[in-house]
KELUM-510090 format. One record per atom (N, C-alpha, C, O): x, y, z; residue in three letters. Coordinates in steps of 0.1 Angstrom, whole numbers, plus 5000, padded with zeros to 4 digits. Example, Ala and Ser with C-alpha at 12.3 -4.5 7.8 and 13.67 -1.06 7.14 Angstrom:
residues 2
513249435078ALA/512349555078ALA/513249675078ALA/514249675085ALA/512849785071SER/513749895071SER/512950005079SER/513450115080SER/
This chain:
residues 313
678569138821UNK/679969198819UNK/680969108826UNK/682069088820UNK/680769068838UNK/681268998845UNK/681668868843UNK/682768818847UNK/680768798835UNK/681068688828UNK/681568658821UNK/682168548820UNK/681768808806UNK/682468808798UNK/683568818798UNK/684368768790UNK/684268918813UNK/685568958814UNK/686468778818UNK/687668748816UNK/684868658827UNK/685468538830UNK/686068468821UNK/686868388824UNK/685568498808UNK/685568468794UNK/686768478791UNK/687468388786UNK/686968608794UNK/688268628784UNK/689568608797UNK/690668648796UNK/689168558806UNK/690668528815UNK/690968418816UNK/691968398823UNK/689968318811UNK/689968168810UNK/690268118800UNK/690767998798UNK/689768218789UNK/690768198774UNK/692268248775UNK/693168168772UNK/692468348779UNK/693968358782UNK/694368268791UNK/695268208785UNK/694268208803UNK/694568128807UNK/694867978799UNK/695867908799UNK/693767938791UNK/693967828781UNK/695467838772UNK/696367748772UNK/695367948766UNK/696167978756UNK/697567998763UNK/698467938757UNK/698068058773UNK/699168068780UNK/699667948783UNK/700867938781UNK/698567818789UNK/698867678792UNK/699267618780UNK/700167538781UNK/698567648766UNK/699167628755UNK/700267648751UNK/700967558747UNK/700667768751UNK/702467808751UNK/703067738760UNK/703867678754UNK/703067708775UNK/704167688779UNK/703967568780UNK/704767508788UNK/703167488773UNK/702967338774UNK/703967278762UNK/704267158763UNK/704467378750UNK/705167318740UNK/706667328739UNK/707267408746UNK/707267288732UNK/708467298736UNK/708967458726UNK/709967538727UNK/708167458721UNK/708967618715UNK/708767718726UNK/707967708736UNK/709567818720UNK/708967898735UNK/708968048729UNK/709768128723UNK/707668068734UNK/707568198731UNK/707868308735UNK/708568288745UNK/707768448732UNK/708068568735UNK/707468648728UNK/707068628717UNK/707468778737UNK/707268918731UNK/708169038735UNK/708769068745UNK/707869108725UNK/709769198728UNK/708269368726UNK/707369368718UNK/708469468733UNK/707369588735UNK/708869628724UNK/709969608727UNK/708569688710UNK/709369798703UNK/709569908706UNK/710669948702UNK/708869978711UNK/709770138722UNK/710070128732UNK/710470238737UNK/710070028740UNK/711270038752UNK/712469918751UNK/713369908759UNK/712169808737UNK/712969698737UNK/712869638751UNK/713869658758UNK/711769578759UNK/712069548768UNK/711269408764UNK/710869398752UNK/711069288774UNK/710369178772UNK/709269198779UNK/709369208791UNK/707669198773UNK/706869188775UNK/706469038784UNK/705569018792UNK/707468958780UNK/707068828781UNK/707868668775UNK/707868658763UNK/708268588780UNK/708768508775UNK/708668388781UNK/708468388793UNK/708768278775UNK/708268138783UNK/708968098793UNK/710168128795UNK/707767998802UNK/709267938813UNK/710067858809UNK/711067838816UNK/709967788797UNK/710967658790UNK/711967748786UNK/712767688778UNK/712267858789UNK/713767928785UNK/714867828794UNK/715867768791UNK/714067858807UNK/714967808818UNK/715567668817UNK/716767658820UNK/715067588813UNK/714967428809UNK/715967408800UNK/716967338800UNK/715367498793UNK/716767518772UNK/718067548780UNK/718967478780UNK/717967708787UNK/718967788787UNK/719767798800UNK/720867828802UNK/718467758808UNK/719467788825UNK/718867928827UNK/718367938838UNK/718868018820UNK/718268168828UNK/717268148832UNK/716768048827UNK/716668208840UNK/715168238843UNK/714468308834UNK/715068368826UNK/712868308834UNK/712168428826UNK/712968528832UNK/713868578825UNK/712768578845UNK/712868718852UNK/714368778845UNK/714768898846UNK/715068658840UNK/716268778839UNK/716568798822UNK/717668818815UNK/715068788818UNK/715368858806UNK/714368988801UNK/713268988795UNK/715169068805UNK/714469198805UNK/714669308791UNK/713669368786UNK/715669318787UNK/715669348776UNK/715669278764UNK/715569158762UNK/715869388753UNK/716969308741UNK/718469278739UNK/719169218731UNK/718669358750UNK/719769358753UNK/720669238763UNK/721869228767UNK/719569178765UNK/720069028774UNK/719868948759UNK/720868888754UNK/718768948752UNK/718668848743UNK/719968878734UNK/720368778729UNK/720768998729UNK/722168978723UNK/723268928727UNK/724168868722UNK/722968978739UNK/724168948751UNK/724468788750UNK/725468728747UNK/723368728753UNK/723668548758UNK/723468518737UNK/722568468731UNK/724368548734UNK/725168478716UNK/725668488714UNK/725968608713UNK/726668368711UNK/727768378704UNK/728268488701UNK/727568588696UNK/729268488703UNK/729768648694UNK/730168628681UNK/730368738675UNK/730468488674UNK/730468528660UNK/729068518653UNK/729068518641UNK/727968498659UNK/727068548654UNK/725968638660UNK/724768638656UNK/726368688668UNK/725668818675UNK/725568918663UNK/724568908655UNK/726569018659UNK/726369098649UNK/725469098638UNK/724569178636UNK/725869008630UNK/725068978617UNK/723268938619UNK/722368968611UNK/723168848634UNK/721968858636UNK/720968948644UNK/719768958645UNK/722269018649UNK/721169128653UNK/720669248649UNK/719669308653UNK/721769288635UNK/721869348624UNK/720769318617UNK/719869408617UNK/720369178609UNK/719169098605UNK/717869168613UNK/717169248609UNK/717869118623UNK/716469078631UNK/715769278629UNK/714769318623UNK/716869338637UNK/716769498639UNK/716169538624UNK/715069588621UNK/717269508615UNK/716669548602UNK/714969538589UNK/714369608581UNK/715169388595UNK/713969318592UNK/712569378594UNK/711769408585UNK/712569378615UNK/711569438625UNK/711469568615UNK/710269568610UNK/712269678611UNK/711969828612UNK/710869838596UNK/709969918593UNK/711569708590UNK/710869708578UNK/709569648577UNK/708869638567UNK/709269598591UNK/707469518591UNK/707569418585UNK/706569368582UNK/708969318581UNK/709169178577UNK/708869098587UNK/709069128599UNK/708168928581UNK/708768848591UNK/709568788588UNK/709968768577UNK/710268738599UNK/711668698595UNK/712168528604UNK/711668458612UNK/713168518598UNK/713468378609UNK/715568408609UNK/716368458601UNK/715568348620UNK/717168348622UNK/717568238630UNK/716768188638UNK/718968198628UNK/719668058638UNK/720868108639UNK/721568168631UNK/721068078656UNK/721968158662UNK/722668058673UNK/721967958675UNK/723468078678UNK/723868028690UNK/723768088701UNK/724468188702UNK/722768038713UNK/722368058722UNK/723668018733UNK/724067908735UNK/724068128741UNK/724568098754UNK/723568038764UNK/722468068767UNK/724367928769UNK/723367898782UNK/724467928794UNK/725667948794UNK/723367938805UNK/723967938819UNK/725367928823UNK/726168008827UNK/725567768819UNK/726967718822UNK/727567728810UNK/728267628808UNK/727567798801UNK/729067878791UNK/728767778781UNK/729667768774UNK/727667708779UNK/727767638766UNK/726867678755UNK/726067758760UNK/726667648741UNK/725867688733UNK/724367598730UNK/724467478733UNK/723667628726UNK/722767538718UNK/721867628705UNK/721367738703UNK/722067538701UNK/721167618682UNK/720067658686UNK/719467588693UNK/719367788682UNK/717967818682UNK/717967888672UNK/718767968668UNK/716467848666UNK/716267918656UNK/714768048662UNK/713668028668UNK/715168148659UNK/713868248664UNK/713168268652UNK/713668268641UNK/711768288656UNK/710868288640UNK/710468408647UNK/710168418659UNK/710468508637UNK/709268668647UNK/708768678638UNK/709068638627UNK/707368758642UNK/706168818634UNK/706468948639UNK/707168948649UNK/706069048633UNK/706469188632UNK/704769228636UNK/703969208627UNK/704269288647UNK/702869358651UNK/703069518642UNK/704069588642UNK/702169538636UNK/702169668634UNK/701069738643UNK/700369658650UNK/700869858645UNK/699969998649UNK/699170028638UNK/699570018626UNK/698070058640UNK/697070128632UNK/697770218620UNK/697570198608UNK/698570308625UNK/699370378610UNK/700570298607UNK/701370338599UNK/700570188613UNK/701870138603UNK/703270138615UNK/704070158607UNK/703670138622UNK/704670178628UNK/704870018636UNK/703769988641UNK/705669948639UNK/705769858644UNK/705669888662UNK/706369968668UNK/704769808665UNK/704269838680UNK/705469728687UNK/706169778696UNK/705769598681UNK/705969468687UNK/706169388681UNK/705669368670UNK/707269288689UNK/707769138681UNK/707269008688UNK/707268988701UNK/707068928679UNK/706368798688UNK/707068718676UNK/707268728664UNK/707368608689UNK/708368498680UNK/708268348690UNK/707668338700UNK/709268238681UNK/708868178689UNK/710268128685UNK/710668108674UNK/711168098698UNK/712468008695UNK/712367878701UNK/711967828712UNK/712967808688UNK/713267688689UNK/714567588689UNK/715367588679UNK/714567528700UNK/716067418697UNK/716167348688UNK/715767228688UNK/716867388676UNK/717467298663UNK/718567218668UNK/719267158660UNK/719067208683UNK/720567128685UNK/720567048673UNK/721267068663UNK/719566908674UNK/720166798669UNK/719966778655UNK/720566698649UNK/718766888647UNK/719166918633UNK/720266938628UNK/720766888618UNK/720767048639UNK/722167108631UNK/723466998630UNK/724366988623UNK/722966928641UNK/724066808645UNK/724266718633UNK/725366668630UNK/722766688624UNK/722566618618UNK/722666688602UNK/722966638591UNK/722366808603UNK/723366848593UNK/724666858592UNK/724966858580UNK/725466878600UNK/727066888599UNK/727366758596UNK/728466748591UNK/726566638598UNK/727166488599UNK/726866508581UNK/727766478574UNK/725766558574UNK/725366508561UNK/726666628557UNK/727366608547UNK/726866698562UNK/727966808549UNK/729066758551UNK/729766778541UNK/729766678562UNK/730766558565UNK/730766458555UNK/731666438548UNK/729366398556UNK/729566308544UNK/729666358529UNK/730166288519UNK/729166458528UNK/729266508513UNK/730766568509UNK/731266548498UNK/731366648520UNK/732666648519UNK/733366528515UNK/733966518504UNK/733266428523UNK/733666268525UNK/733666228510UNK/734666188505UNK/732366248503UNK/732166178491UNK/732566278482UNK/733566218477UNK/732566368478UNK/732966528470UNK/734866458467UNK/735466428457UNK/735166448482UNK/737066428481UNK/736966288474UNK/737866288465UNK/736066138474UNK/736466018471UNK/736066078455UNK/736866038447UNK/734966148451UNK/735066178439UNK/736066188431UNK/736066128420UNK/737166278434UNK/738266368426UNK/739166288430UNK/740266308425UNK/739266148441UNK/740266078444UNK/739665958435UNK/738465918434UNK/741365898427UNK/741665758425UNK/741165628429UNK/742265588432UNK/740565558430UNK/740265458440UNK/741265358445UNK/741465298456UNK/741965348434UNK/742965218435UNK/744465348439UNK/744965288449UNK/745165448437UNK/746165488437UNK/746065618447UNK/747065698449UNK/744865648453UNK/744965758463UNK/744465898459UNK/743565978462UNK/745865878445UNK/745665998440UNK/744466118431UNK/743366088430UNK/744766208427UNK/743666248417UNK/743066198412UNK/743466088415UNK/741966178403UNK/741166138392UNK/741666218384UNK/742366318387UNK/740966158369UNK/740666238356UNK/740166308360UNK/740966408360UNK/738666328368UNK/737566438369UNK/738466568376UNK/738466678370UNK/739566538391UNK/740366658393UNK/741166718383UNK/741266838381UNK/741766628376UNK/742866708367UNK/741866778356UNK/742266898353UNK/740766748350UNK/740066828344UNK/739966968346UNK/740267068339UNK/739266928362UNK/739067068367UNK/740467168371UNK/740467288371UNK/741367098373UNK/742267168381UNK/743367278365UNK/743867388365UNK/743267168355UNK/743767198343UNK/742967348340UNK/743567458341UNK/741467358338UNK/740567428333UNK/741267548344UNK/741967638339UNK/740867548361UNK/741667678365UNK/742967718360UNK/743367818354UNK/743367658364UNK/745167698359UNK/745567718340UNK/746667758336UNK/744867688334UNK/744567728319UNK/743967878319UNK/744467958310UNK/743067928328UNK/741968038327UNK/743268148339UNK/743168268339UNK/744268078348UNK/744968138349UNK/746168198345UNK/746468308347UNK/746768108338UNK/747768158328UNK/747568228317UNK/748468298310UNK/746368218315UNK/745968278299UNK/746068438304UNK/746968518300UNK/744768488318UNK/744568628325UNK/746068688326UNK/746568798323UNK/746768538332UNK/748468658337UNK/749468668328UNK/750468738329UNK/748968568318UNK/750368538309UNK/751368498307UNK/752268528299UNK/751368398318UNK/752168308322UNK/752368158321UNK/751368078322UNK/753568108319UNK/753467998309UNK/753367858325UNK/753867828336UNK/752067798314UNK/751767638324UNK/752467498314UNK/752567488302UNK/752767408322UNK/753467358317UNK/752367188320UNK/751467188329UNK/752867068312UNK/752266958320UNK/752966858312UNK/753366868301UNK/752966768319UNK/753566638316UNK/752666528317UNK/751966498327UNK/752766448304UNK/752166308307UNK/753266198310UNK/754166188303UNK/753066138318UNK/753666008321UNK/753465838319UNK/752365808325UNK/753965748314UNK/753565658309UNK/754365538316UNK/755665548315UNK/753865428322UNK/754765308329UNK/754865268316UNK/753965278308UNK/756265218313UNK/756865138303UNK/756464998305UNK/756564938316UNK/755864918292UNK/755764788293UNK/754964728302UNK/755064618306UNK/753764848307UNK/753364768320UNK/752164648315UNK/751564588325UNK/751764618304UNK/750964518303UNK/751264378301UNK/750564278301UNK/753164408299UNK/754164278303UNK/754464258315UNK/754864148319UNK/754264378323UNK/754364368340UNK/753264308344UNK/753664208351UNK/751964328344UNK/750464268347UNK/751064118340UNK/751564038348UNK/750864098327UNK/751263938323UNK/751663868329UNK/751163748329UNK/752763928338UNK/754063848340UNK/753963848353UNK/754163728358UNK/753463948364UNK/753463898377UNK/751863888382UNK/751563818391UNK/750863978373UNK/749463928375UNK/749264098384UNK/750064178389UNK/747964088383UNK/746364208383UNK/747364248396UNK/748164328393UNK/747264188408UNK/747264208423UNK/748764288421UNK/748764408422UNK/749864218419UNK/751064348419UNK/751364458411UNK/752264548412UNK/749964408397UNK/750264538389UNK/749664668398UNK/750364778400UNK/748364628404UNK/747964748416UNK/748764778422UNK/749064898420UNK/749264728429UNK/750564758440UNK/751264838434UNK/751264958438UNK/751964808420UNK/752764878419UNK/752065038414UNK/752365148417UNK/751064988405UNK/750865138401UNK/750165238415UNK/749865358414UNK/750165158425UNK/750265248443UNK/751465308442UNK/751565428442UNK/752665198441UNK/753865268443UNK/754065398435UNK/754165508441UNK/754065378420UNK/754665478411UNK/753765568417UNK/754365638425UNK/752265598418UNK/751665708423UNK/752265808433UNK/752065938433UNK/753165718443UNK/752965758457UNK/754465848450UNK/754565968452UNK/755465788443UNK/756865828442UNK/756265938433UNK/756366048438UNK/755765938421UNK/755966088413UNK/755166178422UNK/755566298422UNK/753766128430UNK/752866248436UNK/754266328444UNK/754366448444UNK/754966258449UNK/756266358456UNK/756966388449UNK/758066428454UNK/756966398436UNK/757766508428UNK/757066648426UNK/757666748423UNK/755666648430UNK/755266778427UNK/755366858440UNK/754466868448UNK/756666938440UNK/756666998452UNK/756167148459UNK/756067198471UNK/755867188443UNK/755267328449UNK/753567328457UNK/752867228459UNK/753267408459UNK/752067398464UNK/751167388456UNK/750567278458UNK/750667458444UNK/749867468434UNK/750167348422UNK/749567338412UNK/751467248426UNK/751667168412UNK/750567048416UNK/750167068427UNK/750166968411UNK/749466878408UNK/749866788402UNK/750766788394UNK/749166658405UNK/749466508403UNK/748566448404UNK/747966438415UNK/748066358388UNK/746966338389UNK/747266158378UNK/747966138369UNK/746166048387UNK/745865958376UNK/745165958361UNK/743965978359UNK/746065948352UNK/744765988338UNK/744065888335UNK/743065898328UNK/744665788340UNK/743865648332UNK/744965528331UNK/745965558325UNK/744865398335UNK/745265278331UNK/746665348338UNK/746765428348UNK/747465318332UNK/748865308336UNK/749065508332UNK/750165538326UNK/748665538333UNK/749665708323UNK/749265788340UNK/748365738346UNK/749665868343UNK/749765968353UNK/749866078347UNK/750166098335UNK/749366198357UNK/750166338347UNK/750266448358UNK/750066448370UNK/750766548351UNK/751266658365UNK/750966808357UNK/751066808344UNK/750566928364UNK/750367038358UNK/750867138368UNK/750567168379UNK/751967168358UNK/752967288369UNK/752667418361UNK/752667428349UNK/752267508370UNK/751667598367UNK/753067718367UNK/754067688375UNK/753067828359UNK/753867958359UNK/755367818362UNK/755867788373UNK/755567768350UNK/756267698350UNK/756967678336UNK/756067648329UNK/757967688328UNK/758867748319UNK/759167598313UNK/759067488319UNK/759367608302UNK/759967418295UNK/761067378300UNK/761367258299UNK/761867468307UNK/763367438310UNK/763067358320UNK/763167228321UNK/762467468330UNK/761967368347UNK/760867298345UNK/760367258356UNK/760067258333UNK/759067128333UNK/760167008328UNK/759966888331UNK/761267058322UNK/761666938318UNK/762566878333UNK/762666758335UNK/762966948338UNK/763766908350UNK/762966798356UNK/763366688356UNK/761266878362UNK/760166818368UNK/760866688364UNK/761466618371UNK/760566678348UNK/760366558341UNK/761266438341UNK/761066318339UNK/762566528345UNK/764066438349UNK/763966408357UNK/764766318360UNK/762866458372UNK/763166418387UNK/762066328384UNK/761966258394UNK/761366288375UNK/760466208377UNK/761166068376UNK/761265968383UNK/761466088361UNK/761965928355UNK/763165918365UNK/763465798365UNK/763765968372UNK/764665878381UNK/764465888396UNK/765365838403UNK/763565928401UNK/762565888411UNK/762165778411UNK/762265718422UNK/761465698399UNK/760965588393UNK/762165478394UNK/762065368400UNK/763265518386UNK/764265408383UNK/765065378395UNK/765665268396UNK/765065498404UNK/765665478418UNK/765165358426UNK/765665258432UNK/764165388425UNK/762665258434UNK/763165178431UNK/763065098441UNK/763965118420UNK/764264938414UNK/763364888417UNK/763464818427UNK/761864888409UNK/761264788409UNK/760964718398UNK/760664758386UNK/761364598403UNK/761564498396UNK/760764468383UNK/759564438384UNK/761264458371UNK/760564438359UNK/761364338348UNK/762164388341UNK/760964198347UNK/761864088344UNK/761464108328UNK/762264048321UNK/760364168320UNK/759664158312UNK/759564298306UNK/758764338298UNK/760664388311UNK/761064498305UNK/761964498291UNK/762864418292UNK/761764568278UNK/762664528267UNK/763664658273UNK/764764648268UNK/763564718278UNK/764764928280UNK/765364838293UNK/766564808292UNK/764864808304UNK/765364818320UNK/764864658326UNK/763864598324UNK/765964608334UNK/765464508344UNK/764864578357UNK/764864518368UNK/764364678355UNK/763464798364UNK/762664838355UNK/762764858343UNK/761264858370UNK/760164978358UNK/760865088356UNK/761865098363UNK/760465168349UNK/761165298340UNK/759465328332UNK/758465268329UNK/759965468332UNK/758365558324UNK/759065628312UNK/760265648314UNK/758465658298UNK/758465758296UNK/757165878295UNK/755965858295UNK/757665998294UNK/757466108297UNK/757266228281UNK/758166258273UNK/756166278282UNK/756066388268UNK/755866528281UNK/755266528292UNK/756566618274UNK/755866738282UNK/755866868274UNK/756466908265UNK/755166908279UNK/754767048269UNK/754567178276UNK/754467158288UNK/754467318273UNK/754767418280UNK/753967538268UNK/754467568257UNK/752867588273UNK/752567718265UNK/751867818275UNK/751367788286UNK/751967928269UNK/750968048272UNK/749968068265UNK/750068108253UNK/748868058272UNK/747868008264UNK/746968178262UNK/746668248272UNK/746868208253UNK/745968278246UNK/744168248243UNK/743568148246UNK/743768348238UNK/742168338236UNK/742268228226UNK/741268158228UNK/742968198216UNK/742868128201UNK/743467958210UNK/743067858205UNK/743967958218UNK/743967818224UNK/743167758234UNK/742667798245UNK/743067608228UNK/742367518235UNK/743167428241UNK/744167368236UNK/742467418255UNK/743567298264UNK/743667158259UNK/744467068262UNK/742467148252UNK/742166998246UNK/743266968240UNK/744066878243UNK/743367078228UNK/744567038220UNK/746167048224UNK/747167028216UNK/746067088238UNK/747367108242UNK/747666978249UNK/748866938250UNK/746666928255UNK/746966818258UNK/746866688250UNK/747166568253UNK/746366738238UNK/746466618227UNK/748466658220UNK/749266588215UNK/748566778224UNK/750066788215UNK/751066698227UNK/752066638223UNK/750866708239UNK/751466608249UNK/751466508249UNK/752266428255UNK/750466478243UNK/749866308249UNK/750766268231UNK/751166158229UNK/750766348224UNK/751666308213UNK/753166278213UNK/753666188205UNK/753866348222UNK/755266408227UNK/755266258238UNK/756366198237UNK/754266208247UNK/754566088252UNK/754365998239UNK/754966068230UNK/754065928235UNK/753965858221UNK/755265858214UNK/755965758214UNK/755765998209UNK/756866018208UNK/758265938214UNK/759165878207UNK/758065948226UNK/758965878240UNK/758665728238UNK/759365668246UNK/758165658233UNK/757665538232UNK/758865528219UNK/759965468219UNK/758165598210UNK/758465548197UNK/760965588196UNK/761765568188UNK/760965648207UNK/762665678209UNK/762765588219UNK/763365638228UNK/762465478222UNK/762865348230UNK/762665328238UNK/762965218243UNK/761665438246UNK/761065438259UNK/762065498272UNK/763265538271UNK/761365488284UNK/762865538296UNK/763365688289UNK/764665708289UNK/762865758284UNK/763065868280UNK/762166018280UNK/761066028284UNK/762566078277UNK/761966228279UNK/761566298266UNK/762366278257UNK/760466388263UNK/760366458248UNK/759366538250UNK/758166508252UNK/760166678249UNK/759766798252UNK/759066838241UNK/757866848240UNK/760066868230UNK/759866918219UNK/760367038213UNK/760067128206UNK/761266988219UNK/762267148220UNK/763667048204UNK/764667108200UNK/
């Protein structure tokens, strides 16, 4: 008998050296008095507390964050009652007022009829996981924004105005409210490239970007590259009267700049023209073709001498 009880205190002894030899750290939480049966000494290491001063559950909610205290202890409580196991990541208070990531994994003990006796878990320091995730959702942000950005002009892409068209289409249709948009077109600019070459045609189509993107002054308007030389803008709950204005602050925005265009047949300045269009769009309309009746109305502006405006009014 004697031997066997040596048995089993030398296996517990093994097994205990095993826990506090790793870096996770274990615990056990008694479920009717919520008190700690037990928890590793690498708390102290991680957290600065001692074992001894963690006595309840009520120290383990205490030292978290408080924006995530509730929701996880709401979780864990909920989980436990239901005999789940469960896992959670939280911010850990330490000692000196700073945080570090842990993630707690618990197993849920039941009792012979079912009733949960006890929680055993094992928390672990994710710090430099999470570190290294926030750097990858950094970069995906990073890459997400150079997506819908221009490369050469800053501004939007096609792929934004797509999307941004598509909301504000699905909005005006719900409220009934008229969206308006404009295409814009550098006049002559393949006599501008000819004539001064690739390197100031970029430049300049930087400039025009930088000058119309500051015509869209509301919050919700938009300014967007469509391709090659054409720009375009989508003014949302916006009427033909005040798209056409937009449209007048644009082209002399542009002509204000005086840049230089020796190979202009309209201006010894670049100059754009401009189509713009204005509907409330219904179930029976498609944006495709609303922007094919614009991209018509700029054409139009071409075919009236250019440096001009055409609504369609």
């Amino acid at each position: 008998m004697t031997d066997h009880i040596n048995t089993i205190e030398t296996e517990n002894a093994v097994y205990k050296t095993l826990l506090e030899s790793t870096k996770a750290i274990p615990w056990k939480i008694d479920w009717a008095s919520m008190t700690f049966a037990y928890i590793g000494p690498q708390i102290e290491q991680l957290l600065g507390w001692t074992p001894a001063s963690w006595v309840s559950a009520e120290d383990w909610a205490t030292r978290m964050h408080p924006e995530d205290r509730e929701w996880v202890v709401n979780f864990c409580v909920s989980q436990s009652k239901a005999g789940i196991d469960h896992e959670a990541d939280y911010r850990a208070l330490t000692k000196d007022g700073s945080y570090v990531w842990i993630r707690d994994v618990v197993h849920v003990v039941r009792k012979d009829d079912g009733e949960v006796d006890s929680l055993i878990g094992f928390m672990f320091d994710i710090s430099d996981r999470k570190k290294t995730e926030e750097r990858l959702l950094s970069l995906q942000k990073e890459l997400e924004d150079l997506s819908f950005k221009d490369g050469l002009t800053g501004v939007s892409n096609r792929r934004m105005f797509d999307s941004i068209l598509e909301a504000e289409w699905a909005n005006a249709r719900r409220n009934n409210q008229p969206l308006s948009l404009l295409m814009i077109d550098i006049d002559y600019f393949k006599q501008y490239n000819d004539h001064y070459g690739h390197i100031q045609g970029d430049s300049c189509l930087k400039m025009v970007g930088e000058v119309l993107g500051a015509a869209a002054t509301r919050a919700r308007d938009s300014f967007a590259r469509f391709g090659g030389e054409e720009f375009v803008m989508v003014l949302p709950e916006t009427d033909a009267r005040s798209a056409e204005k937009v449209a007048e602050r644009c082209r002399k925005l542009i002509f204000k700049k005086q840049i230089p265009h020796e190979k202009s047949q309209v201006s010894h300045v670049l100059t754009v023209s401009i189509g713009v269009g204005t509907i409330i769009p219904t179930h029976k309309d498609e944006s495709t073709a609303f922007i094919e009746m614009v991209d018509k109305r700029l054409y139009q502006a071409k075919q009236n001498g250019r440096n001009c405006i055409v609504n369609g009014s």
